[in-house]
GUSEMAR-809094 format. One line per 10 residues: for each residue y, z, x negated of N, C-alpha, C. Coordinates in nm, 3 decimals, m for minus. Example, Ala and Ser with C-alpha at 12.3 -4.5 7.8 and 13.67 -1.06 7.14 Angstrom:
<pts>
m0.569/0.780/m1.319/m0.450/0.780/m1.230/m0.330/0.780/m1.320 ~ m0.225/0.708/m1.285/m0.106/0.714/m1.367/0.003/0.787/m1.290
</pts>
This chain:
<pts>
m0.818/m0.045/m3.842/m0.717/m0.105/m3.929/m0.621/m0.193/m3.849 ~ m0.700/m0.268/m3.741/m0.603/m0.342/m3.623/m0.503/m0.297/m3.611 ~ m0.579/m0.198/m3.581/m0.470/m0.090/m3.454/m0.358/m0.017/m3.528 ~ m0.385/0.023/m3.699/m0.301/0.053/m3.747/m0.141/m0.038/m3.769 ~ m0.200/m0.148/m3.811/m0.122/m0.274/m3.824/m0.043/m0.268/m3.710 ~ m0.115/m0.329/m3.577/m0.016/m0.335/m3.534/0.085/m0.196/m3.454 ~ 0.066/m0.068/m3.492/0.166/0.003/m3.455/0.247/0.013/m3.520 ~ 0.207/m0.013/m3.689/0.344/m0.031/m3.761/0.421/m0.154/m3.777 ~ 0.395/m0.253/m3.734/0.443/m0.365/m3.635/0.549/m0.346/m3.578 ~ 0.479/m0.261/m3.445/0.563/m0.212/m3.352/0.643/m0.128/m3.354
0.635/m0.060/m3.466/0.762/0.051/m3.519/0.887/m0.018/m3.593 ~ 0.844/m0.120/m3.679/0.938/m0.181/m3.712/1.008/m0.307/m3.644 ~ 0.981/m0.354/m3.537/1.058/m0.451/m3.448/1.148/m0.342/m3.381 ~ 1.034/m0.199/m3.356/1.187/m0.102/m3.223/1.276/m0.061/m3.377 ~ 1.273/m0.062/m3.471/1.374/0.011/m3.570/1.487/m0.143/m3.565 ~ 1.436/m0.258/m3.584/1.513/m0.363/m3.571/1.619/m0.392/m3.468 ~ 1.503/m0.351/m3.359/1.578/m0.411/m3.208/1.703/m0.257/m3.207 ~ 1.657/m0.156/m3.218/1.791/m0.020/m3.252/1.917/m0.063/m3.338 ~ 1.901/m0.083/m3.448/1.947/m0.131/m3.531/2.061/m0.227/m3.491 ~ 1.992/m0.354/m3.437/2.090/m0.465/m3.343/2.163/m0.419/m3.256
2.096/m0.290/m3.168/2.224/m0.287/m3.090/2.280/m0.182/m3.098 ~ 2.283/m0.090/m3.223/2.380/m0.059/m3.249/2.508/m0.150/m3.347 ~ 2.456/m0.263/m3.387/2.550/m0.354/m3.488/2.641/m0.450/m3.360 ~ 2.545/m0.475/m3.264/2.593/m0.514/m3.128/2.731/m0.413/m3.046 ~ 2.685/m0.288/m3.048/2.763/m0.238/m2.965/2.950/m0.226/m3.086 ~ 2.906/m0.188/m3.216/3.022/m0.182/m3.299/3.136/m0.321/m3.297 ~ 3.025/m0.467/m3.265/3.096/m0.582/m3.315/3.206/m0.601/m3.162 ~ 3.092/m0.546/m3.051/3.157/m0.519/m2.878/3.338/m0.442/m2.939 ~ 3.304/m0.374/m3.005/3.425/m0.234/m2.988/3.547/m0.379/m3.073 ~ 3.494/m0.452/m3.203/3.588/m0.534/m3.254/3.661/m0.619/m3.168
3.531/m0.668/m3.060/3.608/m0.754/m2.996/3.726/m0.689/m2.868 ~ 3.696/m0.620/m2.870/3.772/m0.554/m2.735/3.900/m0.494/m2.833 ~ 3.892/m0.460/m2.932/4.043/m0.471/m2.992/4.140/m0.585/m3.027 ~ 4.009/m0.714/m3.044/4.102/m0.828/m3.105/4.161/m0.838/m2.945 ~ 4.125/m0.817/m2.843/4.168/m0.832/m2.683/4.286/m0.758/m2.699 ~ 4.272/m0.638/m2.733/4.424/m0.537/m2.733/4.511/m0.587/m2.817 ~ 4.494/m0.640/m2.917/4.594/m0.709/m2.989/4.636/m0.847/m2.911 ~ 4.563/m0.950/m2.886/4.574/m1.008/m2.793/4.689/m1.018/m2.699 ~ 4.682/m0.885/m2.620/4.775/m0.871/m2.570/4.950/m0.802/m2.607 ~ 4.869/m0.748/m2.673/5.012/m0.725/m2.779/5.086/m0.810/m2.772
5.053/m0.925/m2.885/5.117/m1.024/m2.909/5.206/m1.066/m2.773 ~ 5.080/m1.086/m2.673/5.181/m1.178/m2.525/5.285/m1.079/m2.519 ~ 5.295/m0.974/m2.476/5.378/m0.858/m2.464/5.511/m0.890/m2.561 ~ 5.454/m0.908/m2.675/5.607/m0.895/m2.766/5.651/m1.105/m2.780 ~ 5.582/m1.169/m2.718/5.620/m1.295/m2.714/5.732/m1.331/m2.640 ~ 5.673/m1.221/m2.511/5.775/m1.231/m2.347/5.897/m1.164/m2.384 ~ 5.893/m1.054/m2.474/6.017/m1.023/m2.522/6.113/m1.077/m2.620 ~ 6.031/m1.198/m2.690/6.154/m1.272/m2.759/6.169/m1.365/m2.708 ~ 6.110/m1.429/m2.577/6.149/m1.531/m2.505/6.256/m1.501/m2.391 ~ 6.271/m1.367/m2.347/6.397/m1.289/m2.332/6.532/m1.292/m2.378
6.508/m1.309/m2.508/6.597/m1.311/m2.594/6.593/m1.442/m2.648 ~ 6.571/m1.551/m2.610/6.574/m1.706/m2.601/6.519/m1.740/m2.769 ~ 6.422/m1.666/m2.815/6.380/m1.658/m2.935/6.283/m1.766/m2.979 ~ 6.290/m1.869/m2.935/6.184/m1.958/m2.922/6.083/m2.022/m3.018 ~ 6.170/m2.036/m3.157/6.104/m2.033/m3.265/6.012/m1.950/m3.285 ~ 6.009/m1.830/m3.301/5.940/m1.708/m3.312/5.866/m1.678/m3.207 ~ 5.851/m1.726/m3.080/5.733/m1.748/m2.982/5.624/m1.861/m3.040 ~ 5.683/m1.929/m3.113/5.538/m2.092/m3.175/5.537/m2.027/m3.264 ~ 5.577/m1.917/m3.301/5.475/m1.913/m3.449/5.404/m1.760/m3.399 ~ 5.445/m1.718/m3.298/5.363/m1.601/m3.247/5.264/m1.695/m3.163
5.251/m1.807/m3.088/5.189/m1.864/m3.037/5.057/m1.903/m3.127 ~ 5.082/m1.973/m3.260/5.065/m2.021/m3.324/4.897/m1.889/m3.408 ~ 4.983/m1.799/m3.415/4.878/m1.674/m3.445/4.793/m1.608/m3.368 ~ 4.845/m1.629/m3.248/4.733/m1.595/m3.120/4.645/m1.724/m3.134 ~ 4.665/m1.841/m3.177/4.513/m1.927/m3.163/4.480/m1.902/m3.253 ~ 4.497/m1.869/m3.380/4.405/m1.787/m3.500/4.339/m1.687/m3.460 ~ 4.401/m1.665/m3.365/4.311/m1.498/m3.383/4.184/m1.505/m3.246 ~ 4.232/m1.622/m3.119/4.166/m1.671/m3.057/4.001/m1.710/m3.101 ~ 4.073/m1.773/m3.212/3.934/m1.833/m3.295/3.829/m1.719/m3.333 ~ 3.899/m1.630/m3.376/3.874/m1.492/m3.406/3.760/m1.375/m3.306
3.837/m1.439/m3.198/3.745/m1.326/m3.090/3.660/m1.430/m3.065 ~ 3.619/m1.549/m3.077/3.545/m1.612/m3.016/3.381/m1.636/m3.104 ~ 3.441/m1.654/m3.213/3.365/m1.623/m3.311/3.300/m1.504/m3.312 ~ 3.375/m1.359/m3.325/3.311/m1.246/m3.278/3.201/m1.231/m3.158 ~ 3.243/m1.288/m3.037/3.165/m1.308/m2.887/3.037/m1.357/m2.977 ~ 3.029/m1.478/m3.047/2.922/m1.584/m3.107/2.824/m1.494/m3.180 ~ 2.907/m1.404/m3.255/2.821/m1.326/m3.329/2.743/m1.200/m3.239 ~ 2.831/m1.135/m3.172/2.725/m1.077/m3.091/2.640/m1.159/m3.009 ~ 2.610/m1.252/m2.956/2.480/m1.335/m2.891/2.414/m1.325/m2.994 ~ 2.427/m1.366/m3.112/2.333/m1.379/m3.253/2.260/m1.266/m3.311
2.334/m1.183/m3.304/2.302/m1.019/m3.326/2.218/m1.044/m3.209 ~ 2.214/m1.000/m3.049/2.145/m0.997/m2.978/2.015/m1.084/m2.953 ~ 2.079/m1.194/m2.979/1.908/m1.285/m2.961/1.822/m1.244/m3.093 ~ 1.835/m1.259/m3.221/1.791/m1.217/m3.328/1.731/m1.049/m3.287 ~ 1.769/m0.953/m3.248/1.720/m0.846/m3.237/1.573/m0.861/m3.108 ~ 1.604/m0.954/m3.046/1.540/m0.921/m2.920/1.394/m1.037/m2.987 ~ 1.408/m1.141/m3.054/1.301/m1.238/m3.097/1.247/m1.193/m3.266 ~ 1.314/m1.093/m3.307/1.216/m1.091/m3.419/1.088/m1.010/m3.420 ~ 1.013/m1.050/m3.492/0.882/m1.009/m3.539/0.846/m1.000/m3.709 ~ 0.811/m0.876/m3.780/0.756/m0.880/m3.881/0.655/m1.019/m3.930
0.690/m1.084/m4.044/0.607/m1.135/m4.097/0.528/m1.103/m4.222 ~ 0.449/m1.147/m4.267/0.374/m1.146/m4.402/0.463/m1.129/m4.541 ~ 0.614/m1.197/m4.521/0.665/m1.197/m4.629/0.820/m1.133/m4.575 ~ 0.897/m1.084/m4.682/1.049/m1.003/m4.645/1.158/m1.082/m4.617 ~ 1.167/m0.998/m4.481/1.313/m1.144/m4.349/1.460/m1.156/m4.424 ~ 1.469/m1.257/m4.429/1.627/m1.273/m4.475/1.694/m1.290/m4.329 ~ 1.725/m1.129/m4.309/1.810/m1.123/m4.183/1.957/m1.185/m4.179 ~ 2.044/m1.224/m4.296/2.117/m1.292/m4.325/2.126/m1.413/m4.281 ~ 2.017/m1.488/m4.303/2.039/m1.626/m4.302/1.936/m1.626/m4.130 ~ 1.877/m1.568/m4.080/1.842/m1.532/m3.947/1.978/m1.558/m3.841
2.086/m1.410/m3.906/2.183/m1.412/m3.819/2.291/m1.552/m3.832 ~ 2.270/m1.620/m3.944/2.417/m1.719/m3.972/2.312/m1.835/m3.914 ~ 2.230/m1.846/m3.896/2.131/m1.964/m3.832/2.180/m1.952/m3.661 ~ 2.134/m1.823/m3.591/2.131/m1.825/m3.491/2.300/m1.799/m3.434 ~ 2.380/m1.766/m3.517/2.505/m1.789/m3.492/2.580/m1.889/m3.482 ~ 2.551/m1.995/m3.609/2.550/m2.130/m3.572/2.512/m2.213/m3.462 ~ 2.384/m2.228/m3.439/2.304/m2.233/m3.287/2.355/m2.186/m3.187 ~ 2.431/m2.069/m3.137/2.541/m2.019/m3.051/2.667/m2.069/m3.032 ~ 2.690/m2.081/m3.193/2.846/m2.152/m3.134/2.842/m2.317/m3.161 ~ 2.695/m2.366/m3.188/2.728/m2.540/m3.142/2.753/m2.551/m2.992
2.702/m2.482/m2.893/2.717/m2.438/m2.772/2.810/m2.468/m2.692 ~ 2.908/m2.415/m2.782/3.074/m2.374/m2.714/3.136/m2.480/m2.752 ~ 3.195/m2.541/m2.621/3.292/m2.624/m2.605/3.455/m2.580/m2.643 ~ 3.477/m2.419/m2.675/3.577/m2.372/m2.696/3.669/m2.435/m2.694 ~ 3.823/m2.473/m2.681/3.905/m2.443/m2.818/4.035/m2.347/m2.770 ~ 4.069/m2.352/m2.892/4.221/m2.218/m2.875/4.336/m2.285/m2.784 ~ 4.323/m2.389/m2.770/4.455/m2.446/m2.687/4.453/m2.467/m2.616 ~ 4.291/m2.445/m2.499/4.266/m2.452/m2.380/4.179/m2.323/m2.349 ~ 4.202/m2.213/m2.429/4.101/m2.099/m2.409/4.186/m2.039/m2.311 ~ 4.141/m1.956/m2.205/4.155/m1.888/m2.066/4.298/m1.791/m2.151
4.272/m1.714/m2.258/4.388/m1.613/m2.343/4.482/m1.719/m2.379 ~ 4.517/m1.802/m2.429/4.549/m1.855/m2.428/4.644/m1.880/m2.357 ~ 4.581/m1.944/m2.249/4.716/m1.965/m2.061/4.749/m1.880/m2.054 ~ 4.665/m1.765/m2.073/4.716/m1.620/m2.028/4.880/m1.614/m2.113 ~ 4.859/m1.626/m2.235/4.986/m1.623/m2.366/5.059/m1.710/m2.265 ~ 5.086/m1.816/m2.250/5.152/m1.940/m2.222/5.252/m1.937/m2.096 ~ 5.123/m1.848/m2.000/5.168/m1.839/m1.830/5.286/m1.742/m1.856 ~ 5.226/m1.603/m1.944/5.352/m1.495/m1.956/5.476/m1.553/m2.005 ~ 5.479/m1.629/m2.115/5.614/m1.662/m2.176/5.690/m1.778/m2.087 ~ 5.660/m1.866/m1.998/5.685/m1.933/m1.915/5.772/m1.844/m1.774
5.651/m1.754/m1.748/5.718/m1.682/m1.647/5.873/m1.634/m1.655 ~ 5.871/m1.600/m1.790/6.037/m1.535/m1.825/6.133/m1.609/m1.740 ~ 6.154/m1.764/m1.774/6.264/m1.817/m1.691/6.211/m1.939/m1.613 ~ 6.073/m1.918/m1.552/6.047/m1.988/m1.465/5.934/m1.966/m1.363 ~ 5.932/m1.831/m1.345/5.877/m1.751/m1.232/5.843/m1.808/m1.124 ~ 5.721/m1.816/m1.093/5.703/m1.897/m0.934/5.659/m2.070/m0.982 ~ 5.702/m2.104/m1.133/5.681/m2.290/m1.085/5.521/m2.276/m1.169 ~ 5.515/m2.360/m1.172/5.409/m2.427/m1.223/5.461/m2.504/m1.354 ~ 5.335/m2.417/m1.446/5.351/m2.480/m1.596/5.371/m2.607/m1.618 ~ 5.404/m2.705/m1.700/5.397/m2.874/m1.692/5.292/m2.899/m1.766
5.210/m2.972/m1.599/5.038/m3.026/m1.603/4.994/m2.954/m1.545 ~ 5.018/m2.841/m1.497/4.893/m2.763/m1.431/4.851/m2.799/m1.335 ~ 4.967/m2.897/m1.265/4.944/m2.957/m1.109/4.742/m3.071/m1.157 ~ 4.705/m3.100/m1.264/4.646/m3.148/m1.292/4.500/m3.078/m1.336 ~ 4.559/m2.947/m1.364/4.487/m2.896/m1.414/4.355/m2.853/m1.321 ~ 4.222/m2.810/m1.322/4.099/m2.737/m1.247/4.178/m2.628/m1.263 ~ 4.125/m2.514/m1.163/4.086/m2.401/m1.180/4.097/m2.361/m1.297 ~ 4.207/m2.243/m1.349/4.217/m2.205/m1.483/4.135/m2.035/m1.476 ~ 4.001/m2.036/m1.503/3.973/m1.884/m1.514/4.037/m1.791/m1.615 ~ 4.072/m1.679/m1.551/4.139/m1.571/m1.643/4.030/m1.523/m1.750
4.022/m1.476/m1.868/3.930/m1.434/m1.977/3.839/m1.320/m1.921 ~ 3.913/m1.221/m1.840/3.807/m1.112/m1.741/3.750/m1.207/m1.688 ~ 3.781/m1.306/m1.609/3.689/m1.338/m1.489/3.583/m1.444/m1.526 ~ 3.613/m1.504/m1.669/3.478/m1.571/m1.673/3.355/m1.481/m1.789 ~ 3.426/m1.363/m1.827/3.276/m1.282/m1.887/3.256/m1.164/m1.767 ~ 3.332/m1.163/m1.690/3.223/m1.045/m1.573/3.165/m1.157/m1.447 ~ 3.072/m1.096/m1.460/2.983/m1.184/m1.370/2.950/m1.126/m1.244 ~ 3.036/m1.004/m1.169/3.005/m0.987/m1.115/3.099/m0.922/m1.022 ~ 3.158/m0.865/m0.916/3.311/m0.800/m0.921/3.253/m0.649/m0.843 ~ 3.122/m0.665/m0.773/3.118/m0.583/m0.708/2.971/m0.518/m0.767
2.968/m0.386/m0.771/2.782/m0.345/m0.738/2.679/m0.386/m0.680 ~ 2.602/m0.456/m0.731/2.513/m0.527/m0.610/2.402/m0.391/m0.509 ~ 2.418/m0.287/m0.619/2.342/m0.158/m0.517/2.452/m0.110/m0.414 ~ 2.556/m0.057/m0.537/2.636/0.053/m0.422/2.749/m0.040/m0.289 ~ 2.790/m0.164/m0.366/2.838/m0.264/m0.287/2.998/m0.231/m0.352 ~ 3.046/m0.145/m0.413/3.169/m0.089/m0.464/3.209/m0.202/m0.533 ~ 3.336/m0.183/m0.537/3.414/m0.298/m0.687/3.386/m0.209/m0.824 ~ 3.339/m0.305/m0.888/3.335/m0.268/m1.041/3.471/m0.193/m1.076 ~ 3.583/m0.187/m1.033/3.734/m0.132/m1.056/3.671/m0.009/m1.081 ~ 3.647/0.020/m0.902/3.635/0.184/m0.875/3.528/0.236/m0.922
3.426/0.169/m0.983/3.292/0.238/m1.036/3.369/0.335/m1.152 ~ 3.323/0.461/m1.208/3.337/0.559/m1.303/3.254/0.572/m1.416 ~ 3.198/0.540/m1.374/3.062/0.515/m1.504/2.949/0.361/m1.498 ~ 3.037/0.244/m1.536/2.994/0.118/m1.517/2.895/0.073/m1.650 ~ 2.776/0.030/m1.614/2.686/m0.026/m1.702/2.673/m0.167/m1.692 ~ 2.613/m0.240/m1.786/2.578/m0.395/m1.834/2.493/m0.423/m1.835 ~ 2.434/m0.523/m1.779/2.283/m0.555/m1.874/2.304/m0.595/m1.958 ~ 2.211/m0.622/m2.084/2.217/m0.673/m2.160/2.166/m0.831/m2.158 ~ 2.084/m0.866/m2.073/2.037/m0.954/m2.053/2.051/m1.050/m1.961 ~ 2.137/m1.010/m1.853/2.234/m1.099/m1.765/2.327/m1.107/m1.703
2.357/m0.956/m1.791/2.554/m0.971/m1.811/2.596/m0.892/m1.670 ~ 2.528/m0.873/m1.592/2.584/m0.796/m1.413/2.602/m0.623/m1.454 ~ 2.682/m0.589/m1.380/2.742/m0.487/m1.393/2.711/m0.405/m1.275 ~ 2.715/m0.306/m1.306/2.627/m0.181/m1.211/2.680/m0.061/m1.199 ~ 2.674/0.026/m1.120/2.713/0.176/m1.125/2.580/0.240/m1.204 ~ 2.591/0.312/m1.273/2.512/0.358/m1.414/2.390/0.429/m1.326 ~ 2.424/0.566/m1.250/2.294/0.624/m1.187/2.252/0.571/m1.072 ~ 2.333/0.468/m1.015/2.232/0.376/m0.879/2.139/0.280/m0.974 ~ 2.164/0.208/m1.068/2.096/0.128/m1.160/1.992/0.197/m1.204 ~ 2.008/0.283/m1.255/1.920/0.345/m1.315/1.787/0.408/m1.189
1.842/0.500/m1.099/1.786/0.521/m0.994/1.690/0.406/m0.971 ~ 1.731/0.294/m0.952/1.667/0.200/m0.911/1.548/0.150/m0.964 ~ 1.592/0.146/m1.107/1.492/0.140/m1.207/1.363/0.220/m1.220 ~ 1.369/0.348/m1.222/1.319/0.408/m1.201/1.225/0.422/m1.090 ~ 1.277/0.383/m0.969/1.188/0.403/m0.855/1.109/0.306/m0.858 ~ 1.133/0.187/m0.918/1.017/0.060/m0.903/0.981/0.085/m1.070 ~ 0.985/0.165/m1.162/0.838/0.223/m1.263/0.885/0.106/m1.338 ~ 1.026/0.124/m1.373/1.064/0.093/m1.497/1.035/m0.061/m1.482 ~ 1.034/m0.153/m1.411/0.990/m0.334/m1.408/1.029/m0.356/m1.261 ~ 1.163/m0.454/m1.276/1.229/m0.473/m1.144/1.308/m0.572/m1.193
1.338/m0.678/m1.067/1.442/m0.793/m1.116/1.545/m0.722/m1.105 ~ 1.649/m0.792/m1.156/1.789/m0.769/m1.109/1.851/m0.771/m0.939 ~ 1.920/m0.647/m0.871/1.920/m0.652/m0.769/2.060/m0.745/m0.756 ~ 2.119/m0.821/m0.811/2.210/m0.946/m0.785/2.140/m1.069/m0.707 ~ 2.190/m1.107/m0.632/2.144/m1.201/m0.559/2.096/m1.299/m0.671 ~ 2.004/m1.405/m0.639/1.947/m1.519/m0.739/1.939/m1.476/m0.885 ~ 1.924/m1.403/m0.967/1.936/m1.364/m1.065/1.796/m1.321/m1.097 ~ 1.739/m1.401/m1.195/1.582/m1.394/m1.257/1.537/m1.285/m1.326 ~ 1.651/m1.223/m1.403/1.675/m1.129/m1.522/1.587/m1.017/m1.465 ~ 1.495/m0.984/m1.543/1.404/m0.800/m1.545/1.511/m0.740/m1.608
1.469/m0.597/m1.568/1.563/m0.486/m1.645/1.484/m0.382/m1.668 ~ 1.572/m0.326/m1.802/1.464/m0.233/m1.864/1.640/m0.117/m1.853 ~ 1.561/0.011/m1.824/1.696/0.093/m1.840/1.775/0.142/m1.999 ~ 1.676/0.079/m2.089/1.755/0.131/m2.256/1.824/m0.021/m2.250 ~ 1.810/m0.101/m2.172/1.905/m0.247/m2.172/2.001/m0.214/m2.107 ~ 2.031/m0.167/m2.041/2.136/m0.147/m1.936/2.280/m0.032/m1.993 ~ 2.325/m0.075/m2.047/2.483/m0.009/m2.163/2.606/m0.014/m2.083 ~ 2.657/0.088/m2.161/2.843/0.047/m2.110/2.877/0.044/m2.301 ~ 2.931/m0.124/m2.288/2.991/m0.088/m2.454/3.150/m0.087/m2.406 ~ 3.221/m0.079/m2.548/3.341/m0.067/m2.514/3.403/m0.205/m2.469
3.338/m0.306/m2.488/3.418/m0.449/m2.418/3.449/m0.469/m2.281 ~ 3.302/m0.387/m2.249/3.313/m0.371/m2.054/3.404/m0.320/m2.013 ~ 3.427/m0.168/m2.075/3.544/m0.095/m2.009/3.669/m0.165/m2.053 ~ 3.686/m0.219/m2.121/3.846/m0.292/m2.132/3.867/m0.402/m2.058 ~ 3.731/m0.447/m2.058/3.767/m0.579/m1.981/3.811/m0.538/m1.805 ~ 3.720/m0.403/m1.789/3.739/m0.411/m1.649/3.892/m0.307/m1.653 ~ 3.948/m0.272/m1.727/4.038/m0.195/m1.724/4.174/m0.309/m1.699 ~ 4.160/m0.419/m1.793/4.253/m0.553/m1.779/4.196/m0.614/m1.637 ~ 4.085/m0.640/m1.539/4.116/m0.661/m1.404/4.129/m0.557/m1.288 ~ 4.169/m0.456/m1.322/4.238/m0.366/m1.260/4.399/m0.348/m1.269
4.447/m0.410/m1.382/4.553/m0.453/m1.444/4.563/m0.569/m1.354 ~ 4.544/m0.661/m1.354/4.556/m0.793/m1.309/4.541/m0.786/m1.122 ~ 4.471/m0.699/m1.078/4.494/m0.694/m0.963/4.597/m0.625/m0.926 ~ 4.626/m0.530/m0.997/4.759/m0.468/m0.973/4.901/m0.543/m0.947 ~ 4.904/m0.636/m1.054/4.987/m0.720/m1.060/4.986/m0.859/m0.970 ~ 4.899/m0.873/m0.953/4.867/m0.966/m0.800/4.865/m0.913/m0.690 ~ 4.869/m0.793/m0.650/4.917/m0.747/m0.539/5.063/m0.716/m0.513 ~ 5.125/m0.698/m0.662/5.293/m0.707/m0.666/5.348/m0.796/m0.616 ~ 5.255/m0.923/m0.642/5.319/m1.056/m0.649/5.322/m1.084/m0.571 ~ 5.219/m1.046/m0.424/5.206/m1.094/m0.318/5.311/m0.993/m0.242
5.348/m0.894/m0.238/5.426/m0.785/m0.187/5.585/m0.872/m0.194 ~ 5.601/m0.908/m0.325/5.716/m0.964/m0.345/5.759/m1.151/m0.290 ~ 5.645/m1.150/m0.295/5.608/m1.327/m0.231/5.665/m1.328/m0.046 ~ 5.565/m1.193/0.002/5.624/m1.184/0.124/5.748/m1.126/0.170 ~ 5.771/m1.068/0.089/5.960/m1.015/0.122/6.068/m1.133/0.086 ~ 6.034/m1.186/m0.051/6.149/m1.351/m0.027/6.134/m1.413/0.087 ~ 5.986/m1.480/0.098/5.971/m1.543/0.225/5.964/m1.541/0.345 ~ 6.007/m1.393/0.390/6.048/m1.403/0.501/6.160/m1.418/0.566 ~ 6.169/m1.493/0.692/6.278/m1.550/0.714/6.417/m1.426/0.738 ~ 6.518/m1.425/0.708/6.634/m1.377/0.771/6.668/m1.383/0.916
6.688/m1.290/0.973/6.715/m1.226/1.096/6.867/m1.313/1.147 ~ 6.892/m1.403/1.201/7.038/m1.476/1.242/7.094/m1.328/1.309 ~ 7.235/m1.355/1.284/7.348/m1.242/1.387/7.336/m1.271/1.536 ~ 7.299/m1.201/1.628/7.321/m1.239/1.788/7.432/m1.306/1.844 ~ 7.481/m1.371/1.903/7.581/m1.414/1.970/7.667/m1.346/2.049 ~ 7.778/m1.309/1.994/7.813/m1.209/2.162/7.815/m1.258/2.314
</pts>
């Protein structure tokens, strides 16, 4: 009778923990659109600041921190979805997965120091519409400012493969953990996994995290995100191309 118990136990935590991440991977796909919109917006901001439209940049400004709030909240809810899938257990009486997920979502986002007017998208909005007619300076305050991380660079945790040694750019088929966020080429990861029998740390330097290979995903947030720092390097290598052609000095006429 033990033994019965607990396999149907164990059938219903793996129907749970499935369950989560498929509600996980759908809420991933929301957030990686509120990102595409996101950028939208900057896109059509820079174009009415073009057109010296300035009013209509603060109130497009104004809707990107709504919607800021928006993806961040989303991020909150997938941790919640995820921790909730990974810590429940059947009890004696029927789970109010509801008040499970708005508990541990709460608990997630007391966390976050957030806010929309200093969120990384944010600067991002701010830096673009600035750039229009003041390319090259520095925003007013930034001279004050830390280190402003870009929104790619503070959720990838990682830039390169820690197996193949590749940039996450050029990987073709890039996976996640689920559990400490490093990013991998899909069949060296897996490979790996496999050869040490399914129970292996993470091959990232200092990184505590075990890996299981049904943990290890590509949702759709990864690929956009890494699709926007392939974007972003692109455009930082422009910048530097163009940085060194102003600044170099002019050639004086010889003397006869």
């Amino acid at each position: 009778m033990a033994s019965t118990s607990a396999s149907r136990s164990d059938g219903v935590t793996g129907r749970i923990r499935r369950a989560a991440s498929n509600l996980y991977s759908d809420n991933q796909a929301l957030v990686a659109d509120l990102r595409k919109a996101l950028n939208l917006m900057k896109d059509i901001a820079v174009d009415l600041e073009k057109d010296n439209q300035s009013d209509m940049v603060k109130q497009l400004e104004n809707a990107v921190a709504e919607l800021i709030e928006t993806h961040e909240n989303c991020l909150h809810r997938s941790s919640a979805i995820q921790s909730v899938g990974e810590a429940y257990r059947p009890g004696p009486e029927l789970t109010d997965f509801k008040k499970l997920l708005d508990t541990e979502f709460e608990k997630v986002k007391s966390t976050s120091s957030s806010c929309s007017q200093n969120h990384p998208l944010m600067h991002q909005f701010q830096q673009a519409v600035w750039n229009v007619h003041h390319a090259g300076q520095p925003m007013p305050g930034e001279e004050q400012e830390d280190i402003v991380m870009t929104s790619t660079e503070s959720n990838i945790r990682n830039l390169k493969c820690p197996i193949t040694g590749k940039d996450i750019t050029e990987l073709t088929d890039p996976v996640r953990s689920l559990d400490c966020k490093h990013i991998y080429d899909k069949n060296a990861i897996l490979n790996f996994i496999k050869s040490n029998h399914g129970n292996v740390k993470c091959p990232e330097s200092a990184c505590p995290k075990m890996l299981q290979a049904k943990r290890v995903v590509c949702d759709p947030l990864l690929v956009f995100e890494i699709e926007e720092l392939r974007t972003s390097s692109r455009q930082a290598a422009r910048a530097d191309v163009i940085e060194d052609f102003t600044e170099a000095e002019p050639q004086g006429e010889e003397s006869p």
